[in-house]
N, C-alpha and C positions, 0 to 999 in steps of 0.2 A: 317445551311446547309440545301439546300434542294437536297429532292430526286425525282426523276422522276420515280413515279411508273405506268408509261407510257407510258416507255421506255422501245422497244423492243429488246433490244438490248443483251441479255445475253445469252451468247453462250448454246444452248440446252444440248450441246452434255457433258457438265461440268456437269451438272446435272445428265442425263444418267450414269457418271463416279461415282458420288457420291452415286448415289442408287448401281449401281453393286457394288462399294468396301461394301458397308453398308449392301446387301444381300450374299456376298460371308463371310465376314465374322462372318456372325448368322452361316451360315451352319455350317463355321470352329472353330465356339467358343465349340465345341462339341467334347471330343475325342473320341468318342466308331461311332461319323459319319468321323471323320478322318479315324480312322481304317478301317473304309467299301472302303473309298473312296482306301487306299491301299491294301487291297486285293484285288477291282476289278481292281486296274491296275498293279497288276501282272497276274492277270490270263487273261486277254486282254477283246478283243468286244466280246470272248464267252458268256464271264459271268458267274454266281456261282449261285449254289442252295441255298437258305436261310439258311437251313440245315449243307452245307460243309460251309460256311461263317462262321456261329453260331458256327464250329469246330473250324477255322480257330482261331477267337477269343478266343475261350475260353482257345485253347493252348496256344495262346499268353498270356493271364492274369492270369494261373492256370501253365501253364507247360504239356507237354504230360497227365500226370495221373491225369485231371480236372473229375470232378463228373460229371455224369450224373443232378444231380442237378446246376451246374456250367455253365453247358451247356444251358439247359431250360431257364435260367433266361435270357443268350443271347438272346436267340433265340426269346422269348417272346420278350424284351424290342426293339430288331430289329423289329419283326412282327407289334408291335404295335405302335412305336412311331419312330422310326430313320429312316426305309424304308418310310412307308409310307410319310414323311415330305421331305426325298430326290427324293422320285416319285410326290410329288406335284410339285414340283421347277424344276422339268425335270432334275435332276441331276441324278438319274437312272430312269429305267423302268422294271416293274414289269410285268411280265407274269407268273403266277400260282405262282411255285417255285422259276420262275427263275432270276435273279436281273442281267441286264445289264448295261454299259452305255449308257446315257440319251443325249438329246441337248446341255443341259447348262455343262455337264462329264467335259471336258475339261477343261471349264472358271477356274472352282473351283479346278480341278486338278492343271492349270497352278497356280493358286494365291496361292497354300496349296506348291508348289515346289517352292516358291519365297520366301514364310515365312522359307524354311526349310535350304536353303545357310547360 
């Protein structure tokens, strides 16, 4: 058999499809970047401080009465690795404290509400 590696023929946009399923799911293989992605879309285009986020969370995995250490540890692992890597990808946007939605919020929102039917 031969191939025609010549041939222009292969739809771009198939491609295009394969990297976005392939980048939307790095973000979502993640659950402490799921969780962000749910509580910024509950509290809307406002957006959340790092701080009330890192609350947010640690009630959810701890219960109301989480430690002040329970906390931190959120707060850090958001500060250092989960924000920043959803503000590269433009899935939030980061001003000071404040963590909003990003360009790409949505794609990953809609594909994170696909997996969850």
């Amino acid at each position: 058999m031969d191939l025609d590696i010549h041939n222009d023929s292969t739809d771009s946009t198939e491609c295009v499809d394969v990297e976005q399923t392939t980048w939307v799911a790095d973000i979502l293989r993640n659950r402490r970047r799921i969780q962000v992605l749910i509580e910024l879309d509950s509290v809307g285009e406002d957006g959340i401080s790092l701080g009330s986020l890192a609350d947010r969370l640690a009630e959810r995995d701890h219960s109301p009465d989480f430690t002040p250490g329970e906390r931190k540890r959120i707060y850090i692992v958001l500060h250092q690795c989960h924000i920043p890597r959803l503000s590269i990808d433009n899935v939030v946007n980061r001003r000071r404290d404040l963590i909003t939605p990003g360009s790409r919020y949505s794609d990953v929102l809609s594909a994170l509400l696909r997996l969850q039917r």
